[in-house]
C-alpha positions as CSV (number, residue, x, y, z in Angstrom):
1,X,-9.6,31.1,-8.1
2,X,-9.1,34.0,-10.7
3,X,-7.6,31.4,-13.3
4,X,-10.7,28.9,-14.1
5,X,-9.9,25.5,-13.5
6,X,-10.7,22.5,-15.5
7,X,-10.0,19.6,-13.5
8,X,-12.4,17.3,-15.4
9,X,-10.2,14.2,-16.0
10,X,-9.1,14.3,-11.8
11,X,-12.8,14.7,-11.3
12,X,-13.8,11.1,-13.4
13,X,-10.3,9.5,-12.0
14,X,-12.0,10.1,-8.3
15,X,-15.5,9.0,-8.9
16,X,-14.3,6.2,-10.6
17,X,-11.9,5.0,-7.8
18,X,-14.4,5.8,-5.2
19,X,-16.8,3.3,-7.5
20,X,-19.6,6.0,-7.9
21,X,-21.8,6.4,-10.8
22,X,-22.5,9.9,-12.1
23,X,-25.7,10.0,-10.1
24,X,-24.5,9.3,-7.1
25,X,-21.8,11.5,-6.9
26,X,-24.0,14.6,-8.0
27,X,-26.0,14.1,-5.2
28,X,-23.1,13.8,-2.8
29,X,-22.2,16.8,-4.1
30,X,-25.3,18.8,-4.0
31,X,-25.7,19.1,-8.1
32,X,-27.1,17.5,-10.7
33,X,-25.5,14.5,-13.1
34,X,-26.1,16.7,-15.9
35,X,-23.5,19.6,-14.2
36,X,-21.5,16.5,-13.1
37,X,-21.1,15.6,-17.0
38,X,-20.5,19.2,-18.2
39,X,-17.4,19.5,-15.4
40,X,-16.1,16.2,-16.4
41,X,-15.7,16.9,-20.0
42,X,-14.5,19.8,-19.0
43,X,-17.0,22.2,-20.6
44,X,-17.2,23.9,-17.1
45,X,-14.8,25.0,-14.6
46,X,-14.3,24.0,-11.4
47,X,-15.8,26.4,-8.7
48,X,-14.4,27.2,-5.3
49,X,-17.7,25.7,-4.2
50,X,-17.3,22.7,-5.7
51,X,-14.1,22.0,-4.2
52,X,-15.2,22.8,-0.6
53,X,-18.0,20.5,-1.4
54,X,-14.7,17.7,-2.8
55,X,-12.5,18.5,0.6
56,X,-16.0,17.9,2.8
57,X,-17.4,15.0,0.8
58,X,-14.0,13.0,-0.3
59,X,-11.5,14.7,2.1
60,X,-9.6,15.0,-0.7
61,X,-6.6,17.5,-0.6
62,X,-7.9,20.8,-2.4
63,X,-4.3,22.1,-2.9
64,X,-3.1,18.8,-4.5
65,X,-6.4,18.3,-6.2
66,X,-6.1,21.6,-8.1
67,X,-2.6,21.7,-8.7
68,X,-1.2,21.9,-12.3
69,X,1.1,19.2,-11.7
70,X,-1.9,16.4,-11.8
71,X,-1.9,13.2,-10.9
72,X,1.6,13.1,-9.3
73,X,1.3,9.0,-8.2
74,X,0.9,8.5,-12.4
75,X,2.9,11.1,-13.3
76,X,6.0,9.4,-11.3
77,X,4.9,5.7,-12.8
78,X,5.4,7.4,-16.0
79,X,8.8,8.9,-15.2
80,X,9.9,5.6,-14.5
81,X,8.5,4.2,-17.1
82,X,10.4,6.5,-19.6
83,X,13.5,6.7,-17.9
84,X,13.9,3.3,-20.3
85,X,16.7,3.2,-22.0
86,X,14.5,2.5,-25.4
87,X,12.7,5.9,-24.9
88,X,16.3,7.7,-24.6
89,X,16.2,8.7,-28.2
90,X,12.4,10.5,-27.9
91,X,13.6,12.8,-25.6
92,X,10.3,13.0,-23.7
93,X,10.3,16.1,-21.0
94,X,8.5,16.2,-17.4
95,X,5.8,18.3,-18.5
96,X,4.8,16.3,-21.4
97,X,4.6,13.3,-19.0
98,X,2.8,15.7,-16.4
99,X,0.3,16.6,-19.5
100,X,-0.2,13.4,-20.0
101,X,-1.3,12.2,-17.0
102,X,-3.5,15.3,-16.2
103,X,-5.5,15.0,-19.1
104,X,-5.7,11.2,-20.3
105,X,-5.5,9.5,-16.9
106,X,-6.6,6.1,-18.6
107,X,-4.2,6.5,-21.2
108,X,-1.5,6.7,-18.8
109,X,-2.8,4.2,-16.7
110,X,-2.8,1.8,-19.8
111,X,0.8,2.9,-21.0
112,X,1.9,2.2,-17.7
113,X,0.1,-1.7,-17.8
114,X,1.6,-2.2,-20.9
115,X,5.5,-1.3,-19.8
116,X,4.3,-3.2,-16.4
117,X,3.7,-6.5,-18.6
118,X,7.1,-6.1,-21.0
119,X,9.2,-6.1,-17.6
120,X,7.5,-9.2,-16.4
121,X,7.6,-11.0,-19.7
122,X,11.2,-9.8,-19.7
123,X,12.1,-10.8,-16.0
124,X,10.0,-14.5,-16.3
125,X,9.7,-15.3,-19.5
126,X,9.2,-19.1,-18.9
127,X,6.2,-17.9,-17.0
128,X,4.0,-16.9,-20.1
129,X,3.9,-21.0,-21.6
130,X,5.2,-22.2,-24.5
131,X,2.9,-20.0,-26.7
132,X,2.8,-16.8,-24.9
133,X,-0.3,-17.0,-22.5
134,X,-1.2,-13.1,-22.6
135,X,-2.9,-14.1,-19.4
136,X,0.6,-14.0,-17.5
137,X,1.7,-10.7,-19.2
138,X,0.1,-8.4,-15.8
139,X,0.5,-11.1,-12.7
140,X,-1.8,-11.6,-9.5
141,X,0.6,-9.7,-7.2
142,X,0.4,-6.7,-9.6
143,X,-3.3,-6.3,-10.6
144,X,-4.2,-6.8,-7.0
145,X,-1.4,-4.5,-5.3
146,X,-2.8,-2.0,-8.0
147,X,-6.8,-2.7,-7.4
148,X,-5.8,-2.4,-3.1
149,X,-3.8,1.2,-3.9
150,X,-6.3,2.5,-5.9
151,X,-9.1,2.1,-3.2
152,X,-6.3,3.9,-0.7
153,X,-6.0,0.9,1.1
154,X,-9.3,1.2,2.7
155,X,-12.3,-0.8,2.5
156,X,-15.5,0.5,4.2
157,X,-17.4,-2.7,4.6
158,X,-15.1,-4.5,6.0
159,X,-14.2,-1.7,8.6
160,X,-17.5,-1.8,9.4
161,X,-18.1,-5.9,10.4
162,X,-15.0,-6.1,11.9
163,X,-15.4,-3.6,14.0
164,X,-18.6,-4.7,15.0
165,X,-17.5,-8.4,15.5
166,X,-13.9,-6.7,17.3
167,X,-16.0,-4.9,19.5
168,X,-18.3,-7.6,20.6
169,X,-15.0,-10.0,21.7
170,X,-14.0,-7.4,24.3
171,X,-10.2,-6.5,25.5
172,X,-8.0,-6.6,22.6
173,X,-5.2,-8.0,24.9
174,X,-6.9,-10.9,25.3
175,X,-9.0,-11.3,22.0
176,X,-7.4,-14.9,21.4
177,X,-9.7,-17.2,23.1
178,X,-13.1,-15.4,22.3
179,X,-11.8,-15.8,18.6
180,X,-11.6,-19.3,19.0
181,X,-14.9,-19.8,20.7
182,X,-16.4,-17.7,17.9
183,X,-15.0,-19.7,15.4
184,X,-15.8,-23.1,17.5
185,X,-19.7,-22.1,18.1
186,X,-20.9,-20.1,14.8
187,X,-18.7,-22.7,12.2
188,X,-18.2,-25.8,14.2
189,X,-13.8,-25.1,13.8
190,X,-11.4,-26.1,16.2
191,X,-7.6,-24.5,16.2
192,X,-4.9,-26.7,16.8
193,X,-0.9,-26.0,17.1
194,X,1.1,-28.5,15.6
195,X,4.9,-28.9,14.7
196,X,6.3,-27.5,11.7
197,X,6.5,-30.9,9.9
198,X,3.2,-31.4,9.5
199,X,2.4,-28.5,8.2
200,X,5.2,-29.0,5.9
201,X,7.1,-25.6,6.2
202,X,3.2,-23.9,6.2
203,X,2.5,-21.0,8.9
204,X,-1.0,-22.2,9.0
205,X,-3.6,-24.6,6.9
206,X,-7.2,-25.5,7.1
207,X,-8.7,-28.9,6.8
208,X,-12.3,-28.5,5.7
209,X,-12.9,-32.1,6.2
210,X,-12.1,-32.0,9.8
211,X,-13.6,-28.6,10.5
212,X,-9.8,-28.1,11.9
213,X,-7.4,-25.2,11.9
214,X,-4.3,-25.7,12.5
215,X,-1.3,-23.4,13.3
216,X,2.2,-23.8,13.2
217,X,3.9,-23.6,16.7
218,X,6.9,-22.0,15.7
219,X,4.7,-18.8,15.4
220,X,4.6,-16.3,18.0
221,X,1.3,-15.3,19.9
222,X,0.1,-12.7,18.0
223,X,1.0,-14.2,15.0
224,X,-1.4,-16.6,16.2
225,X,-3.8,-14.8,16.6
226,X,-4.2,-13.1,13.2
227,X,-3.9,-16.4,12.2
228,X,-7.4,-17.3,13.8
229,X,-8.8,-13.7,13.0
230,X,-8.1,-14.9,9.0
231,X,-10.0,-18.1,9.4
232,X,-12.7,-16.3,11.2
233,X,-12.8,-13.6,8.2
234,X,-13.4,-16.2,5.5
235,X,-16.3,-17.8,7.0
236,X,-17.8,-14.2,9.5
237,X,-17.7,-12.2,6.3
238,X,-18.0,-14.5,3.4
239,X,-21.0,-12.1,1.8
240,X,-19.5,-8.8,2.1
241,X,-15.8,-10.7,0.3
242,X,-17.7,-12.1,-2.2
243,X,-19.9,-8.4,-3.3
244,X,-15.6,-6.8,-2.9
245,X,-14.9,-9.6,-5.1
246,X,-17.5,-9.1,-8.0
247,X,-17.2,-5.4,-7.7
248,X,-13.5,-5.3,-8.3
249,X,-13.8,-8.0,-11.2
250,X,-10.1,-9.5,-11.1
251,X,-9.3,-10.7,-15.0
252,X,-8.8,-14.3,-14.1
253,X,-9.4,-17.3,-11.0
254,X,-5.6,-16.7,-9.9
255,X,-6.0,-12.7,-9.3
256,X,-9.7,-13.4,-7.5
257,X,-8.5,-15.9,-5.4
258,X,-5.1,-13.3,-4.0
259,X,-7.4,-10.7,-3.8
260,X,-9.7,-12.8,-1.8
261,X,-6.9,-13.6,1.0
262,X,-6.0,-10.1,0.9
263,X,-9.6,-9.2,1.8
264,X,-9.3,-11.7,4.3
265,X,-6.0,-10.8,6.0
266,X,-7.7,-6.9,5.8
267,X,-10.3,-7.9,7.7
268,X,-8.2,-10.2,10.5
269,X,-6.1,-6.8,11.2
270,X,-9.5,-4.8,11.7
271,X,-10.4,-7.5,14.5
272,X,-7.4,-7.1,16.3
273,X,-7.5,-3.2,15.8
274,X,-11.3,-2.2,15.6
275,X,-11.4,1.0,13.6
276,X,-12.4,3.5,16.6
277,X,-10.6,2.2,19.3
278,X,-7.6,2.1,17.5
279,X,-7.9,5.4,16.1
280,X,-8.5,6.7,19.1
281,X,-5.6,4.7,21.0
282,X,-3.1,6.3,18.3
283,X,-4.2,9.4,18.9
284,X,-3.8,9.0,22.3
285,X,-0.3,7.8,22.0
286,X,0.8,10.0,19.4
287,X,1.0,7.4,17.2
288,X,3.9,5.5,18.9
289,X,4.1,1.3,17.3
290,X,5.6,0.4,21.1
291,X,3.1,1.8,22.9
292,X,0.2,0.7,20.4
293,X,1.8,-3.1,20.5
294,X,1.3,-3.4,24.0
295,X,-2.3,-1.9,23.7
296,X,-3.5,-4.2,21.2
297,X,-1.6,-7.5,21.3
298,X,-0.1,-6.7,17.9
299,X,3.4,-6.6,16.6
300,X,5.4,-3.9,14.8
301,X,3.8,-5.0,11.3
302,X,1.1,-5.6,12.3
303,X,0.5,-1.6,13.7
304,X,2.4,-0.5,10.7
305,X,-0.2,-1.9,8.0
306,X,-2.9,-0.5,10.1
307,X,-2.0,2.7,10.1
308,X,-2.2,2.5,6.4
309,X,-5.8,1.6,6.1
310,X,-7.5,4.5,8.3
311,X,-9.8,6.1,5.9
312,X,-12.8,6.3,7.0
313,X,-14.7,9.1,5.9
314,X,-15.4,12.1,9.0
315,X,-12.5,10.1,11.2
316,X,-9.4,9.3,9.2
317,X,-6.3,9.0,10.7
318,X,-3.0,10.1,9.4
319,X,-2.5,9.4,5.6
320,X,0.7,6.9,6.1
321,X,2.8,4.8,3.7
322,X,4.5,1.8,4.2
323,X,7.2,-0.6,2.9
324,X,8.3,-4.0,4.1
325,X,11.8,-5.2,2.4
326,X,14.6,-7.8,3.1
327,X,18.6,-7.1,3.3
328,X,18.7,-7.5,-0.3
329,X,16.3,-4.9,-0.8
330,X,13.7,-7.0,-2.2
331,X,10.0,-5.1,-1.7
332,X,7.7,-7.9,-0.3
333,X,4.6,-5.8,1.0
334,X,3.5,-1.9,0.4
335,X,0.9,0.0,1.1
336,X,-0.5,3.8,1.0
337,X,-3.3,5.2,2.4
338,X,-3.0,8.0,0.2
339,X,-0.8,8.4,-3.2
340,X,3.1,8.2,-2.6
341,X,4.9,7.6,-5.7
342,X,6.6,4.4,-5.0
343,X,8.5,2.8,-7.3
344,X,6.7,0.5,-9.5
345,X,9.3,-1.1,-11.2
346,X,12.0,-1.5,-8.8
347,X,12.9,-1.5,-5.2
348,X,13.4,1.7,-3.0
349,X,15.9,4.6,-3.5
350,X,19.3,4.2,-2.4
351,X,19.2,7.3,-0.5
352,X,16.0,6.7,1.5
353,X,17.7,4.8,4.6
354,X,15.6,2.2,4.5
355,X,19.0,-0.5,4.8
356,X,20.1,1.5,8.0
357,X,17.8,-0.2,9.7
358,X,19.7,-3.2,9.6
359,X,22.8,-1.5,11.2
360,X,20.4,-0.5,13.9
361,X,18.2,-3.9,15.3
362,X,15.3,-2.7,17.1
363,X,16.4,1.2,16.8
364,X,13.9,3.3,14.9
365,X,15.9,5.3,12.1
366,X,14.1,8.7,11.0
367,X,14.8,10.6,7.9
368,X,13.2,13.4,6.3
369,X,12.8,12.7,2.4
370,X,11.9,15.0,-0.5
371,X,10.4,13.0,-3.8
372,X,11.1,14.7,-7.3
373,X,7.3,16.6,-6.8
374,X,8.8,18.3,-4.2
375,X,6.6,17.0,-1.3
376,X,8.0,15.9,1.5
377,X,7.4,13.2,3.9
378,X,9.1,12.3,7.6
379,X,9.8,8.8,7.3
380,X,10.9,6.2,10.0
381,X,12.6,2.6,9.8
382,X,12.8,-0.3,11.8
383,X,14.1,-4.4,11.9
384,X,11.2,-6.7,12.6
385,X,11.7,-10.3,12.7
386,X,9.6,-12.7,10.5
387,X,6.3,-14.5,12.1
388,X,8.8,-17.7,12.0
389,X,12.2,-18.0,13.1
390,X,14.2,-20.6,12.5
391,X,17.7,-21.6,12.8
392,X,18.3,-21.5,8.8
393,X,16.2,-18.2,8.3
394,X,17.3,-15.1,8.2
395,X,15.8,-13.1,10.9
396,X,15.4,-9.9,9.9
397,X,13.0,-7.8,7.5
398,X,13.0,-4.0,7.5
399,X,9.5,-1.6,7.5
400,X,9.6,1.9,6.3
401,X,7.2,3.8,7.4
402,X,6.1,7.4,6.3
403,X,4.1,10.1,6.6
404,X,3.4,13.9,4.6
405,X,5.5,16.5,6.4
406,X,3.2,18.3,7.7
407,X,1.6,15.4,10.2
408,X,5.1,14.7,11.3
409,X,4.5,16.7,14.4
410,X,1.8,14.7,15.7
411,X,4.0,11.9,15.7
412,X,5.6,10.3,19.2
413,X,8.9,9.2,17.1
414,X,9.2,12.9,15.7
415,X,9.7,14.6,19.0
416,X,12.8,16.5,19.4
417,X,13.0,17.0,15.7
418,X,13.3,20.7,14.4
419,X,11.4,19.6,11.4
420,X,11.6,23.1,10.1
421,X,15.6,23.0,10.1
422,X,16.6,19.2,9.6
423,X,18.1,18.3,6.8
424,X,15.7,16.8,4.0
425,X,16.9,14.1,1.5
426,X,16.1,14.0,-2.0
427,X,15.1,10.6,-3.2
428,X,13.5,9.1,-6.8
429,X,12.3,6.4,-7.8
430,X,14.6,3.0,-8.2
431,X,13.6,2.4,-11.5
432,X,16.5,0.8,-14.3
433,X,18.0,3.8,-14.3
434,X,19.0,6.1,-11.8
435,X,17.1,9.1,-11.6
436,X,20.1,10.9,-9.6
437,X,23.1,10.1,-11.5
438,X,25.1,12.1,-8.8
439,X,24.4,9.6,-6.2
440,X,27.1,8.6,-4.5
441,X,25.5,5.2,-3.8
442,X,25.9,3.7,-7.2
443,X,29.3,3.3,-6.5
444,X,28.9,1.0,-3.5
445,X,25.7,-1.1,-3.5
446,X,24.3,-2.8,-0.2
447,X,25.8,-6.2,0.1
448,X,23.1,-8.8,-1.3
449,X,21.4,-6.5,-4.1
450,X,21.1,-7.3,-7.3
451,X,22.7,-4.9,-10.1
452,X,21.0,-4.5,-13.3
453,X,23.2,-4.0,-16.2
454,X,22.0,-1.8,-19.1
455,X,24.4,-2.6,-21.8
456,X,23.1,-0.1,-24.5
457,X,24.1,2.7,-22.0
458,X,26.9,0.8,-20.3
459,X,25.7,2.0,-16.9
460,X,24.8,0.1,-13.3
461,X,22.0,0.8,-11.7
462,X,22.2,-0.3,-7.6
463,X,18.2,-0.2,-7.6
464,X,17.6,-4.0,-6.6
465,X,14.6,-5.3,-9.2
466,X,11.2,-6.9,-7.4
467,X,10.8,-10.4,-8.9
């Protein structure tokens, strides 16, 4: 602490993502709004105090927090952003870009928007409308993956009622039937399974007339069974969705209405899982998806997003990431419960082994990578099949899951590992152009993924693009 520290912008960035008003964080930190406001605009420094009081308060990471490399999650979404061929000319260096997100968080948050918009006008360009709706510049999946990340994937009041409602339905083995007798007796639904036909390729559908749920058959049981914990959601905690709902203030009907299943499909995994007995179960197990699969009723996805939503302040579990992706290497779900710089425009780096997987069915791959902020995270990767298998469907999708180095060794699928001596990859992000232009995988792409082709630079880039 013998250099002062103004941390001002990194202090407004985390009241505003924990959705706090001046007030109320003051007097979670034992001061007063009017200190609050000084430290903010940087007119104070940061004390040692005060950053006990942070680690306590917002379990936030003291080291990180008063790093001079900022905001490294931004600071990465920049890098990508220009690592654009049109910005080759400007020359811009790392620690501008780490200047810049330090200092004006917004402003690089609203850069980043804006390049996020020109790629999606650029990749769908029949989607904006004959006359350019600006509406469809930033689409649903992006605002709302970006509104879930920024709340680290964890959503108190939620937690909360499902865990209360979990709780009440007993063993989570066998948490199917009281689900459907809740939903029978409080809302007057029935589930039924039916054949794929008439649900016309649909996992699941509700019929509001008939009061009637109905589920496809080709699913498998605990498929199922999130299938009736989503139902359940909308109706058991149609109050606390609709307060998320106005809070976050989506920009249009289309954004609300994704974010409003993703609140929904939240709260079904928190029924399955409730929030202590899980966390005490993966503690237990040393955090192992097999053993944890059999506890709860769950499958391998299933686990894998859970462990990404533990964040509960005084009992948070370990800070994972996680990615779900196809052979091609399309990106199709991903989640933190802390930062990780994932790629925002693109899919995931060649040299993170996600794709082994897929030489390795049902064999968990691990890997220790190191991102271009020199942390480093133990990461592990595994085939799952899809909740419905069919003869014309590919079976197999891939999860990546992940973890800062320094939990690794709490970890069932890190024992054995001399995590002190292994060999550590270093991976970027897949953005258009590749960040390691040594990479020996630009030479041989995986089988399946799309190449983009920068004609200005004549270059390939492997990295398969997220439609």
């Amino acid at each position: 602490m013998a250099k002062k520290l103004f941390l001002g912008a990194r202090l407004k960035r985390l009241r505003r993502d924990r959705g706090l008003q001046q007030t109320a964080m003051a007097g979670l930190l034992g001061i007063s709004p009017s200190y609050l406001n000084h430290l903010e605009r940087n007119q104070r420094p940061v004390t040692a105090a005060i950053l006990l009081r942070l680690a306590e308060t917002f379990e936030v990471d003291i080291r990180s927090f008063a790093s001079e490399g900022g905001d490294q999650g931004s600071a990465e979404q920049l890098s990508e952003v220009f690592a654009d061929p049109m910005f080759a000319d400007l020359q811009i260096s790392r620690q501008e870009i780490l200047e810049l997100s330090d200092n004006s968080p917004g402003i690089a948050e609203g850069v980043t928007r804006l390049y996020t918009a020109l790629r999606e006008r650029r990749l769908a360009p029949a989607a904006l409308g004959a006359e350019g709706d600006e509406r469809a510049l930033i689409t649903p999946e992006t605002w709302v993956r970006d509104y879930i990340q920024s709340r680290s994937n964890h959503f108190p009041e939620l937690e909360e009622g499902a865990e209360t409602l979990g709780g009440a339905l007993g063993d989570p083995l066998s948490v199917a039937e009281p689900l459907r007798r809740r939903l029978n007796e409080a809302y007057g639904v029935s589930v039924s399974v039916v054949g794929p036909e008439e649900l016309q390729g649909a996992s699941q559908a509700y019929d509001p007339q008939r009061r009637l749920l109905m589920l496809s058959s080709l699913l498998r049981p605990e498929n199922k069974t999130f299938g009736i914990a989503y139902q359940l959601s909308l109706l058991e905690f149609h109050p606390i969705i609709a307060r998320l709902l106005d809070a976050a203030r989506p920009p249009d009907e289309g954004t609300r209405h994704l974010l409003h299943m993703s609140f929904a499909n939240y709260a079904a995994g928190a029924i399955m899982m409730p929030y202590g007995k899980f966390l005490d179960a993966a503690t237990r197990f040393r955090w192992s998806i097999d053993r944890l699969c059999a506890e709860f009723g769950a499958n391998v996805e299933q686990i894998s997003h859970r462990f990404t939503t533990l964040g509960r302040q005084g009992a948070r579990g370990i800070p994972f990431f996680m990615l779900r992706i196809d052979p091609a290497g399309n990106v199709s779900k991903r989640y933190a419960g802390d930062r990780f710089p994932f790629s925002r425009f693109g899919g995931t780096c060649p040299r993170w082994n996600l794709h082994a997987a897929f030489q390795a069915a049902g064999q968990a791959v691990t890997q220790l990578i190191e991102t271009p902020d020199g942390h480093r995270y133990f990461t592990v990767a595994r085939t799952i099949e899809r909740p419905i298998k069919t003869e014309l469907s590919g079976g197999l999708l891939a999860i990546g899951l992940g973890c800062s180095i320094e939990h690794a060794h709490k970890l069932h699928c890190a024992e054995g590992i001399d995590l002190d001596r292994a060999p550590v990859t270093p991976v970027g992000p897949a953005c258009s152009i590749c960040p390691r232009l040594d990479c020996a995988y630009r030479a041989t792409p995986p089988a399946g993924s799309r190449l983009a082709v920068h004609e200005n630079r004549k270059t390939i880039s492997p990295y398969p693009f997220v439609a």
